[in-house]
MIDOSE-1310 file (N, C-alpha, C; in nm, 2 decimals, decimal comma, always signed):
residues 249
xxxx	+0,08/-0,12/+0,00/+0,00/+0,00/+0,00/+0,09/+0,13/+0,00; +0,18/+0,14/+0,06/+0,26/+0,25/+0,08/+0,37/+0,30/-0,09; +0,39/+0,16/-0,08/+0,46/+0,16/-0,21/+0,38/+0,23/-0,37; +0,19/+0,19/-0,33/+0,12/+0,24/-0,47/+0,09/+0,37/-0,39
xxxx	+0,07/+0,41/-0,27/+0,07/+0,55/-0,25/+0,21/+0,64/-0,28; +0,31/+0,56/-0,29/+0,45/+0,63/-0,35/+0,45/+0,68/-0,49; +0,40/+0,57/-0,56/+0,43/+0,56/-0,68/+0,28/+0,69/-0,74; +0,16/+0,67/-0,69/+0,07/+0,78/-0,70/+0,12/+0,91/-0,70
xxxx	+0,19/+0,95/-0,59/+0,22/+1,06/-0,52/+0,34/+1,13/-0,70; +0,42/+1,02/-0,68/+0,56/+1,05/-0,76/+0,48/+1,12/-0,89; +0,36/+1,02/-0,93/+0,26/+1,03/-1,09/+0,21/+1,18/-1,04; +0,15/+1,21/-0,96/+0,06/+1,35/-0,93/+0,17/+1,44/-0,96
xxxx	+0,25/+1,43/-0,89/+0,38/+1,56/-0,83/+0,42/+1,58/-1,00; +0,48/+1,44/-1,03/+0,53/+1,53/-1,19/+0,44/+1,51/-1,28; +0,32/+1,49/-1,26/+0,23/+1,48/-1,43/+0,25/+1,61/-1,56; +0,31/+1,71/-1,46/+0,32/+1,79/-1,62/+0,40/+1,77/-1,71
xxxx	+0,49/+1,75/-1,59/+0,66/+1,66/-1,71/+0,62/+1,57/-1,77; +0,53/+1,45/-1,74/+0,52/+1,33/-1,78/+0,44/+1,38/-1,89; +0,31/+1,48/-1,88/+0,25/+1,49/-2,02/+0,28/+1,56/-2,14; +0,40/+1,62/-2,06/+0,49/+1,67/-2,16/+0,58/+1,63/-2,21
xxxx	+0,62/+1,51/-2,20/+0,72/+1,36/-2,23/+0,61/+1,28/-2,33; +0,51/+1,31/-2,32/+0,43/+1,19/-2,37/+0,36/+1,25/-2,51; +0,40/+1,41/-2,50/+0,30/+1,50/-2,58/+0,45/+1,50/-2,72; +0,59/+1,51/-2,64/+0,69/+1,49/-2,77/+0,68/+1,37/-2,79
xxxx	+0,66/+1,27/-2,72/+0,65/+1,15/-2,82/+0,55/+1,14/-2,90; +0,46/+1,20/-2,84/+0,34/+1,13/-2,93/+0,33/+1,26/-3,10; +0,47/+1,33/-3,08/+0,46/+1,43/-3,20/+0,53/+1,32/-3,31; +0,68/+1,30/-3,24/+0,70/+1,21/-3,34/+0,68/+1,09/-3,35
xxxx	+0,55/+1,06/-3,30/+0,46/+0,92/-3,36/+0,39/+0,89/-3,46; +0,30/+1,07/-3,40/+0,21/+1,11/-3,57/+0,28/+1,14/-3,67; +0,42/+1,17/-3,66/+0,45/+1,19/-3,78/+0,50/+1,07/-3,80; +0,57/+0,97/-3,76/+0,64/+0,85/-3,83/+0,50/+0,78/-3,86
xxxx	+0,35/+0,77/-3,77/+0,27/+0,70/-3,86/+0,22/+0,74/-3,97; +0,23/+0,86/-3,93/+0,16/+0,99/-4,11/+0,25/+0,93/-4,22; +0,40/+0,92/-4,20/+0,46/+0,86/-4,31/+0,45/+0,73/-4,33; +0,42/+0,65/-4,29/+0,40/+0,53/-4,32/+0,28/+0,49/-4,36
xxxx	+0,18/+0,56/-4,30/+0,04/+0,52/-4,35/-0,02/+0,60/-4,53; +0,10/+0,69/-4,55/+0,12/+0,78/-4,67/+0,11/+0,69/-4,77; +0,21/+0,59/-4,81/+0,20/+0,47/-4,94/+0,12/+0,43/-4,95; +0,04/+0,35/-4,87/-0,07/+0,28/-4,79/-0,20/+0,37/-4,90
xxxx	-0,20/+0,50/-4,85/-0,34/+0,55/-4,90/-0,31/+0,60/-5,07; -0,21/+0,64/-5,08/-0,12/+0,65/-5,22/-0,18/+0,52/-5,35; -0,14/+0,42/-5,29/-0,18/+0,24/-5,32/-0,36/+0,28/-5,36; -0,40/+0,30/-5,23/-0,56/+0,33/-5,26/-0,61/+0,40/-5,39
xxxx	-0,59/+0,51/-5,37/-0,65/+0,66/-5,44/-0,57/+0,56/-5,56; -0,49/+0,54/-5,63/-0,42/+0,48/-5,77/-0,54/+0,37/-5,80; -0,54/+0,27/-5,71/-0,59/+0,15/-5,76/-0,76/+0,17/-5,83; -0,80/+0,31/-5,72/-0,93/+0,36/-5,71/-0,97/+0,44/-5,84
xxxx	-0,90/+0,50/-5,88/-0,89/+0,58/-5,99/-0,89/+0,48/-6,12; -0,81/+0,35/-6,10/-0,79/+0,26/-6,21/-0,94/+0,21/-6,28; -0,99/+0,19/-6,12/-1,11/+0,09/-6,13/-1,23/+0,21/-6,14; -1,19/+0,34/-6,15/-1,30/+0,43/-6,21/-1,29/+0,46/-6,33
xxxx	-1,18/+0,45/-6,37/-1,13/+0,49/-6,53/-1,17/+0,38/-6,58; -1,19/+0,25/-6,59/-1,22/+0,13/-6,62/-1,39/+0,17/-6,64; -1,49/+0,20/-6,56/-1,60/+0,16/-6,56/-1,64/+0,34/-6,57; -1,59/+0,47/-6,62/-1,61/+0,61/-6,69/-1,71/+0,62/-6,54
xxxx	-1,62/+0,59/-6,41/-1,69/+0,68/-6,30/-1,61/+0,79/-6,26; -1,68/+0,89/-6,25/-1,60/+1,00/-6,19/-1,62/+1,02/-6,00; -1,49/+1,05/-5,98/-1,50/+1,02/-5,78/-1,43/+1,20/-5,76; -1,52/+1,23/-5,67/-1,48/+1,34/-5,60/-1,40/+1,35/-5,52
xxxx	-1,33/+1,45/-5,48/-1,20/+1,44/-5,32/-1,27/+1,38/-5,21; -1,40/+1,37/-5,15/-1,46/+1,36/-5,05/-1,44/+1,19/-5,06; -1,48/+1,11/-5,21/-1,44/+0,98/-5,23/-1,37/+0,92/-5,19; -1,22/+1,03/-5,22/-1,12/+0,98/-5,16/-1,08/+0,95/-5,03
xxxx	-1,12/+1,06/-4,99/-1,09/+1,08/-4,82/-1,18/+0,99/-4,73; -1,27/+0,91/-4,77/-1,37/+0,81/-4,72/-1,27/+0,67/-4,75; -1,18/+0,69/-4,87/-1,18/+0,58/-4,85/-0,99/+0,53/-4,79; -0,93/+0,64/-4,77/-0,83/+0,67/-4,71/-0,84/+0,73/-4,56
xxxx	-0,97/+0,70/-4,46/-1,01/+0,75/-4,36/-0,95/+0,67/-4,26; -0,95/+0,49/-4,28/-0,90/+0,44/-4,19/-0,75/+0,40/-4,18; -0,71/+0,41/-4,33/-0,56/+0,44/-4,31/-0,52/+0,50/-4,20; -0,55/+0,66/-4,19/-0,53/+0,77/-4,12/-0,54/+0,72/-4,01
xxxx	-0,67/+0,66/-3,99/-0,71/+0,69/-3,81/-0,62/+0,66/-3,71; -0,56/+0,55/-3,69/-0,46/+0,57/-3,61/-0,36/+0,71/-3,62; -0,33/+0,76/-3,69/-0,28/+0,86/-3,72/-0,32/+0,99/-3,61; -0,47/+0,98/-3,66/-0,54/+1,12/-3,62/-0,60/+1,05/-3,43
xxxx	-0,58/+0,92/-3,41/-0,64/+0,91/-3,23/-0,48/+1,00/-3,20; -0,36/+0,94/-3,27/-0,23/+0,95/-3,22/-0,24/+1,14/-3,22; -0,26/+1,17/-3,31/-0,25/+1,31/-3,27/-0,30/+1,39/-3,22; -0,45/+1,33/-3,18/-0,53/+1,40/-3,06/-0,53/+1,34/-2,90
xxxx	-0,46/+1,24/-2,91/-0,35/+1,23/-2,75/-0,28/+1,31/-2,75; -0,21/+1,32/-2,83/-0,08/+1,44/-2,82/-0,13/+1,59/-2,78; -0,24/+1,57/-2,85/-0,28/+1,73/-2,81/-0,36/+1,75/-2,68; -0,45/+1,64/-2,64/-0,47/+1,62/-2,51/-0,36/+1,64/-2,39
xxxx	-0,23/+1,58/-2,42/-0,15/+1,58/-2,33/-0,09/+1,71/-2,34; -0,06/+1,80/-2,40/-0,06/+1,94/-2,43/-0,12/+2,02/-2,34; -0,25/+2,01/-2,36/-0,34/+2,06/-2,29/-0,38/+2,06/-2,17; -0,37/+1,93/-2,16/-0,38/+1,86/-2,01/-0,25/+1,91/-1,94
xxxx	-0,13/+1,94/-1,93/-0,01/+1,99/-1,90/+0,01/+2,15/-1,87; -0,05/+2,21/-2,01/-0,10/+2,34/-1,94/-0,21/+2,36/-1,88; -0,33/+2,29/-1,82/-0,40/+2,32/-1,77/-0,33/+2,31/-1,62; -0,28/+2,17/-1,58/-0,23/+2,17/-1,45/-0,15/+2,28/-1,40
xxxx	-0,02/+2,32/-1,48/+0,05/+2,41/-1,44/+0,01/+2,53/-1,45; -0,10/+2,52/-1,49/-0,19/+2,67/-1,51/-0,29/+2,68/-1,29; -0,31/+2,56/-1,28/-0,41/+2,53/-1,16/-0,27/+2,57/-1,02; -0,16/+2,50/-1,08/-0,06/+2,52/-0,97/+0,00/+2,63/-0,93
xxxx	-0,01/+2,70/-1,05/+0,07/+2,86/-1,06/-0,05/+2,90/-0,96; -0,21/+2,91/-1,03/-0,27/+2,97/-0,92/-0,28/+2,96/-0,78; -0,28/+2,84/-0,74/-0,26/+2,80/-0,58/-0,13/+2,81/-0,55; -0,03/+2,87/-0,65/+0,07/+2,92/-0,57/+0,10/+3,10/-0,52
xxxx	+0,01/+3,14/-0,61/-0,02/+3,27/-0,62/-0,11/+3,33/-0,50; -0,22/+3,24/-0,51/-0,31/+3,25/-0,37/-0,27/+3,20/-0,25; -0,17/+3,10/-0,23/-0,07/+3,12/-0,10/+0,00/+3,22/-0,05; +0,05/+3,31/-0,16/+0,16/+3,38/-0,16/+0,04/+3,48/-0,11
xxxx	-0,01/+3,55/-0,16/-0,11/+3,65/-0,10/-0,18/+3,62/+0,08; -0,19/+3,45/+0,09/-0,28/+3,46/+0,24/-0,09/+3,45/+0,33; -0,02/+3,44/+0,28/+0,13/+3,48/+0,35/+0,16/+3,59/+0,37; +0,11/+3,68/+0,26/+0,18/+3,82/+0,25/+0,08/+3,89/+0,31
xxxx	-0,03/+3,83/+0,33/-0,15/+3,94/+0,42/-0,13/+3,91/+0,60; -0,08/+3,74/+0,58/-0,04/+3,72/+0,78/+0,06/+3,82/+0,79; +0,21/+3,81/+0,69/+0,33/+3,87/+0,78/+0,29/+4,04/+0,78; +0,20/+4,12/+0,67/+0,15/+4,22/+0,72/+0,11/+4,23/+0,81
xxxx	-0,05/+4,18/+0,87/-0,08/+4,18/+0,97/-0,01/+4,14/+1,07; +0,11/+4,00/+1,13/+0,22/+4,00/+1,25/+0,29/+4,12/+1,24; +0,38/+4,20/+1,13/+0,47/+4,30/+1,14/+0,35/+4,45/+1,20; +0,27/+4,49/+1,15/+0,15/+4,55/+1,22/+0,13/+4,53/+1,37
xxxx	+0,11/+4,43/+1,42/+0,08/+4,42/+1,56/+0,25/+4,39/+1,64; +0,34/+4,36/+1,58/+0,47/+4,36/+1,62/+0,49/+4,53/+1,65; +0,49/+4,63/+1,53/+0,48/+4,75/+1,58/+0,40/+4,81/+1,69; +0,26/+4,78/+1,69/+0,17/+4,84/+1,81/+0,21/+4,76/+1,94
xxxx	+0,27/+4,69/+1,95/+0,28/+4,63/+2,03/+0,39/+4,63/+2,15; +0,54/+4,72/+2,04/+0,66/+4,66/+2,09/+0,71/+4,83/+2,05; +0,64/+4,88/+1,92/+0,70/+5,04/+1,94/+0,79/+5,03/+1,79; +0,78/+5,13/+1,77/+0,83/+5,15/+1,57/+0,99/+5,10/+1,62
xxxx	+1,07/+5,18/+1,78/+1,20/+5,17/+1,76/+1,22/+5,02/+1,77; +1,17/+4,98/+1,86/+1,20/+4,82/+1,86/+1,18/+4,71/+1,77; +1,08/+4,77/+1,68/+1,01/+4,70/+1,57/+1,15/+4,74/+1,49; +1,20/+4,81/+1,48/+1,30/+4,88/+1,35/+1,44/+4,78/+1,43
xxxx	+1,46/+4,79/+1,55/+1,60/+4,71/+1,63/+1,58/+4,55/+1,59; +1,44/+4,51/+1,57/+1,46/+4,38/+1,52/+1,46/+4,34/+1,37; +1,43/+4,42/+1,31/+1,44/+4,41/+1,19/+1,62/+4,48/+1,15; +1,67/+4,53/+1,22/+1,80/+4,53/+1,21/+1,88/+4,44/+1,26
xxxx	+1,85/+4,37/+1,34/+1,90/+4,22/+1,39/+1,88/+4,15/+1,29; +1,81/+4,11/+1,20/+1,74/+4,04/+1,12/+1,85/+4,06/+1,06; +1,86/+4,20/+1,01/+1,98/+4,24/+0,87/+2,10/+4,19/+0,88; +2,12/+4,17/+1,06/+2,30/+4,16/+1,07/+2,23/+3,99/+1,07
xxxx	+2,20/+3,92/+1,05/+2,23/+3,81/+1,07/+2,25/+3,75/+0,92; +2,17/+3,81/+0,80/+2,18/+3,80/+0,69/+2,31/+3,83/+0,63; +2,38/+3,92/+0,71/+2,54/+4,01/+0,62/+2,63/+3,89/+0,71; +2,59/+3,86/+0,84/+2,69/+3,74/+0,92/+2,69/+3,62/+0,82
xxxx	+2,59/+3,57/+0,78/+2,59/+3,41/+0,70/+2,66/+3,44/+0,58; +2,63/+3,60/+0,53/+2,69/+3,64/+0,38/+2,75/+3,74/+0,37; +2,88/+3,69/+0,45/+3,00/+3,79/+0,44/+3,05/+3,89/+0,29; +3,08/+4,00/+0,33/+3,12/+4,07/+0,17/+3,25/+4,06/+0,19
xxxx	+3,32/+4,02/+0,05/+3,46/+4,05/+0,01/+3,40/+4,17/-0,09; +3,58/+4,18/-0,10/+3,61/+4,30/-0,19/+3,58/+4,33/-0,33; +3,61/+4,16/-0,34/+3,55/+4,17/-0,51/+3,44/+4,13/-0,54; +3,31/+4,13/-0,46/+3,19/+4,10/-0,43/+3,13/+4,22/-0,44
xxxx	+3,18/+4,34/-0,44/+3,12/+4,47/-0,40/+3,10/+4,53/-0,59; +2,96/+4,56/-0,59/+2,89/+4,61/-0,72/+2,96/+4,78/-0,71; +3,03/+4,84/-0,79/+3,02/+4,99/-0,80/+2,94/+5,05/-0,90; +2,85/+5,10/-0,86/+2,67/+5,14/-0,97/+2,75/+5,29/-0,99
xxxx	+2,79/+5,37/-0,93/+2,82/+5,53/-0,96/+2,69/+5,57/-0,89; +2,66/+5,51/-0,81/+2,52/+5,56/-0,78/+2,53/+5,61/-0,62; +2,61/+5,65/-0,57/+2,64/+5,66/-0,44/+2,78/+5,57/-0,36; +2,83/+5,60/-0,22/+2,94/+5,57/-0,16/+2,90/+5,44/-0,08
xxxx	+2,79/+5,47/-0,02/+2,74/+5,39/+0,09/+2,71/+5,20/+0,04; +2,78/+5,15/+0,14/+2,77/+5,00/+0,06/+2,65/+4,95/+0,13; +2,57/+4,88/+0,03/+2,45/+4,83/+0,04/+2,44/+4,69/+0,00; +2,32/+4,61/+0,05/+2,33/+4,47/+0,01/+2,17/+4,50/+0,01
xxxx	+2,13/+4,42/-0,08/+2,00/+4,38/-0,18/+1,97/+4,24/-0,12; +1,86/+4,20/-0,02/+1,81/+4,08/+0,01/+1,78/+3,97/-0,04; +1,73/+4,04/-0,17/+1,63/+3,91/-0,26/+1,77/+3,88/-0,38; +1,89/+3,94/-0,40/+1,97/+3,90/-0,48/+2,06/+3,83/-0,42
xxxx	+2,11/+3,87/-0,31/+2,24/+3,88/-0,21/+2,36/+3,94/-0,26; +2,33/+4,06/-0,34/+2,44/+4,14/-0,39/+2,49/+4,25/-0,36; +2,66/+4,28/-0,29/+2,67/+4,39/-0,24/+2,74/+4,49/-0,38; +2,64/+4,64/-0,28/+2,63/+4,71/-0,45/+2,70/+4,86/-0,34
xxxx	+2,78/+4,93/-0,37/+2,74/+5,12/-0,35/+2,66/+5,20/-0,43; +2,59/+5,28/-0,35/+2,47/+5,31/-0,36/+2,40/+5,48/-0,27; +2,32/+5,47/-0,25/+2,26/+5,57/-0,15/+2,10/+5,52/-0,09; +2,07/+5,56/-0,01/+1,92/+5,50/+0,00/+1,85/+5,64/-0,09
xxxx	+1,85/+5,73/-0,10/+1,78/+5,82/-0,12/+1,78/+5,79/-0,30; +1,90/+5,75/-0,38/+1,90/+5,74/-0,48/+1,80/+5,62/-0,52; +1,79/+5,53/-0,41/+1,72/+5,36/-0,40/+1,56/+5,39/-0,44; +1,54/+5,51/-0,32/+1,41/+5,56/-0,33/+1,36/+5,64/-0,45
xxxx	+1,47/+5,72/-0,51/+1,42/+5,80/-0,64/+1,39/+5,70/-0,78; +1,47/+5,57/-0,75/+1,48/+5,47/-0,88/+1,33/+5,39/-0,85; +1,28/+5,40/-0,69/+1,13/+5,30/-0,66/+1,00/+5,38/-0,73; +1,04/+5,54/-0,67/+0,93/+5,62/-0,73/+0,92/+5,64/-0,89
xxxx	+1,04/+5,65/-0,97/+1,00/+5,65/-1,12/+0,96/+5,56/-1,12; +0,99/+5,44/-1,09/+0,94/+5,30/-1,17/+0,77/+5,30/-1,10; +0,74/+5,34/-1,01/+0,60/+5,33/-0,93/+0,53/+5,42/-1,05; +0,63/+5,52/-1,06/+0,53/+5,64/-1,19/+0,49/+5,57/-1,34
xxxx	+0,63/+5,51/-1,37/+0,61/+5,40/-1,50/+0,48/+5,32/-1,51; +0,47/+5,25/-1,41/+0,37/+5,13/-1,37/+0,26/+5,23/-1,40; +0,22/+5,33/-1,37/+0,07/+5,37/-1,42/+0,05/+5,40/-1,52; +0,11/+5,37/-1,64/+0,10/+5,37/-1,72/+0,16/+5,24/-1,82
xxxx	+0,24/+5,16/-1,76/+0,29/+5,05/-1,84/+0,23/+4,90/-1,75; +0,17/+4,95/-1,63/+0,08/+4,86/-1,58/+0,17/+4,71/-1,46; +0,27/+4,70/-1,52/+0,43/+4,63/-1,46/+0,55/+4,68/-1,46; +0,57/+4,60/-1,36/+0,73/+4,65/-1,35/+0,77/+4,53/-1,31
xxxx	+0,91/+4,47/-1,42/+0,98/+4,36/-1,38/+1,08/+4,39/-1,25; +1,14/+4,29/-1,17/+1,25/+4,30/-1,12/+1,39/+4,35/-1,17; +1,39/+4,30/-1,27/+1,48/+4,34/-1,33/+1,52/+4,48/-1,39; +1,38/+4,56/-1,40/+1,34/+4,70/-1,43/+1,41/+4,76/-1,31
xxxx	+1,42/+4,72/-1,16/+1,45/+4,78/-1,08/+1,59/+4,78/-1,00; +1,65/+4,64/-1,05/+1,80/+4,64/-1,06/+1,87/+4,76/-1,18; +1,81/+4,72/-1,27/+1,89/+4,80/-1,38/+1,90/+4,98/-1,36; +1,77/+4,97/-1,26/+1,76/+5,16/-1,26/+1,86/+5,17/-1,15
xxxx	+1,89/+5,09/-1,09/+1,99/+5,15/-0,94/+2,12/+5,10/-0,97; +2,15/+5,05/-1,09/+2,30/+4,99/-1,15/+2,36/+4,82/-1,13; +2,24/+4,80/-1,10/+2,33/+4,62/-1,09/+2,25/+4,57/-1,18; +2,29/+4,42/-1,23/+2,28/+4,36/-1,38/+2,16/+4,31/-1,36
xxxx	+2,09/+4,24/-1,43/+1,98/+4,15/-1,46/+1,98/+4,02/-1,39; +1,89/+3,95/-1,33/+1,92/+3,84/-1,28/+1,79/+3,74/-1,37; +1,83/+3,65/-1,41/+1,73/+3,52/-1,44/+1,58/+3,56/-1,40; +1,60/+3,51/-1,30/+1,48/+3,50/-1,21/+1,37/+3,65/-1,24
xxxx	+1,49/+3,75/-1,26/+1,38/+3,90/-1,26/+1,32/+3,94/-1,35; +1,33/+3,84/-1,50/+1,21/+3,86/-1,64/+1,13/+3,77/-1,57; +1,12/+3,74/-1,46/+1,00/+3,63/-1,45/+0,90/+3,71/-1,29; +0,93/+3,76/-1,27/+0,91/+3,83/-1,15/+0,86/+4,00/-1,13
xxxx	+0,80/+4,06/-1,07/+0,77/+4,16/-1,04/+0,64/+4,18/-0,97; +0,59/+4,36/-1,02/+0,47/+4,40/-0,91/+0,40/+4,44/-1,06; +0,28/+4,45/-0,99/+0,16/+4,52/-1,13/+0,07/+4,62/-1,04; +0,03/+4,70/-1,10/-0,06/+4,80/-1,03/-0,19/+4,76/-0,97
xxxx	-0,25/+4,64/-1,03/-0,34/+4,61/-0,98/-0,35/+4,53/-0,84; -0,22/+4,49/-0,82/-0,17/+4,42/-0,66/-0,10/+4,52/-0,54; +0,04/+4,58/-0,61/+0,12/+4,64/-0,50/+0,19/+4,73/-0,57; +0,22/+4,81/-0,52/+0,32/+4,91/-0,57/+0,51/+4,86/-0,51
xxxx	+0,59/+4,91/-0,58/+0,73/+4,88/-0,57/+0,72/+4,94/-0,42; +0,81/+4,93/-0,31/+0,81/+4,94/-0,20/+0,94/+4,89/-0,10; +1,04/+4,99/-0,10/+1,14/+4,93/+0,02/+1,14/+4,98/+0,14; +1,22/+4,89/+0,20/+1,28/+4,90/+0,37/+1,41/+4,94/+0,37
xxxx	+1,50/+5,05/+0,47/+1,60/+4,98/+0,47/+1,65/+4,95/+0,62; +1,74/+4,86/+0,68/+1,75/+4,86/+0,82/+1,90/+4,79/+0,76; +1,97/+4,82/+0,88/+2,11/+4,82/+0,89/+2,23/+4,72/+0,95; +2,31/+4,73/+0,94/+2,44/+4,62/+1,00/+2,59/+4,63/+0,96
xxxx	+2,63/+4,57/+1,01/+2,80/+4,59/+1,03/+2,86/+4,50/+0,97; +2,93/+4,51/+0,86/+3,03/+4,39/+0,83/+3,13/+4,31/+0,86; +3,18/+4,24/+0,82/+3,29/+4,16/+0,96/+3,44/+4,25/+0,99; +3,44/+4,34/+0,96/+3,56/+4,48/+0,96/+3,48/+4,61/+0,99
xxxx	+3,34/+4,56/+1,03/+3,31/+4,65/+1,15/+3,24/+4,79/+1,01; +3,22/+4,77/+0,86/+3,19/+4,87/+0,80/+3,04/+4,90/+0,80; +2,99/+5,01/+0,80/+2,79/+5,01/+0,82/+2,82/+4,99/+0,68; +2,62/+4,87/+0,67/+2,61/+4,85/+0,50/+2,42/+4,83/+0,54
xxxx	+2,37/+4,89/+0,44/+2,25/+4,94/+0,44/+2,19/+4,80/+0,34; +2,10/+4,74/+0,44/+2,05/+4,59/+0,36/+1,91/+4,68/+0,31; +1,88/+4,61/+0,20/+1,71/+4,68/+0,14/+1,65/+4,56/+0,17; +1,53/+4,63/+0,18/+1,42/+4,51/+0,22/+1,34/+4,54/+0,10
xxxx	+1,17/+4,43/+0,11/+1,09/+4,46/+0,01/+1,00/+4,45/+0,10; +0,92/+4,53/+0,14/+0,76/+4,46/+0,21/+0,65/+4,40/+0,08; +0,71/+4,43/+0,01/+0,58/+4,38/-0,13/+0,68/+4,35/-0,18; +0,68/+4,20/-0,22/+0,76/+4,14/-0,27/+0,72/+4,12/-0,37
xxxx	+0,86/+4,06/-0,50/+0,74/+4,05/-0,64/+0,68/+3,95/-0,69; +0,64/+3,89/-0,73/+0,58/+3,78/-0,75/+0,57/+3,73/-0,91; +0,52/+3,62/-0,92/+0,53/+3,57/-1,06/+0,44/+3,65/-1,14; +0,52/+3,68/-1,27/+0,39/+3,74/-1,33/+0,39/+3,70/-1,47
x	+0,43/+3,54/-1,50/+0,40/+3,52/-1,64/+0,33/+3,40/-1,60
């Protein structure tokens, strides 16, 4: 029992891959049976034509295709599996993206609400002392060397980026002028990639950031910054996101 609940589990978890494994086979199936069932109906339509030229019957395309229909049919179940499993494949990863979307929203609405009552509770300075504890513990696990350090021309002050783990020089006020154009962009371009927002403050494009951002109709671009010490004792200004970006393809 455990073993067909394994093997279920294994089938559920990856069925997109699998129908997507099954959707490129099944492409070149239809086409290796399309070619081979091709002579096959070639043979027909010839023989058919002989035995109408013989007896002055004349046969219309439709003739033909009646009588070249079961040739095909394997042909045509084979390529409407294929297109099932297509379909079937985008539909799931279409169902998962959403329930990963609507997670991400009943998460991003608790740590709102806990960071909210963490403030009323404990006081903006204390609220702000632990969220700077937070920061030094992030720069302790991810020490900056020298040749780790981004120079944008964009200010002196050395800064580290959360969601990249990139140390950049910078300014906060310059951080904030690059959030508000792109907030201004958005009302009229409707998105903003991540990557839109690396590139405005001078560090490169990451993978992940054509795939990622904010849309007007969710959140606006939005940072934090809270602070820490490097292991030579230098202040470096970590960014936060309270609205983080999210998938948007």
């Amino acid at each position: 029992m455990n073993l067909l609940k394994t093997i279920t589990d294994g089938v559920s978890k990856n069925s997109p891959m699998i129908l997507v494994s099954l959707a490129a086979g099944g492409v070149i199936g239809t086409t290796v049976m399309a070619v081979k069932a091709t002579p096959k109906a070639v043979q027909i339509i010839d023989e058919a034509k002989k035995l109408a030229d013989e007896h002055s019957i004349s046969l219309a395309k439709r003739d033909y295709v009646k009588m070249c229909r079961k040739v095909y049919l394997p042909t045509a179940i084979m390529g409407a599996a294929t297109i099932a499993c297509m379909v079937g494949s985008h539909n799931i990863q279409t169902r998962r993206t959403a329930a990963v979307a609507t997670l991400y929203s009943i998460a991003e609405a608790s740590l709102d609400a806990y960071q909210e009552k963490v403030t009323k509770t404990l006081g903006a300075t204390k609220e702000q002392k632990i969220r700077d504890e937070i920061s030094q513990d992030r720069l302790d696990s991810d020490p900056v060397h020298d040749n780790q350090i981004i120079i944008t021309g964009k200010g002196d002050a050395l800064c580290y980026d959360s969601l990249s783990g990139r140390y950049f020089k910078s300014d906060a006020e310059k951080i904030r002028q690059a959030v508000n154009e792109l907030n201004r962009r958005m009302m009229t371009e409707m998105t903003i990639e991540l990557n839109d927002l690396y590139w405005a403050i001078g560090l490169e494009a990451v993978k992940l950031g054509s795939e990622v951002g904010w849309n007007i109709d969710d959140c606006m671009i939005e940072v934090e910054f809270s602070s820490g010490l490097t292991p030579d004792k230098e202040p470096c200004l970590v960014v936060n996101y309270p609205n983080l970006p999210f998938q948007m393809w």
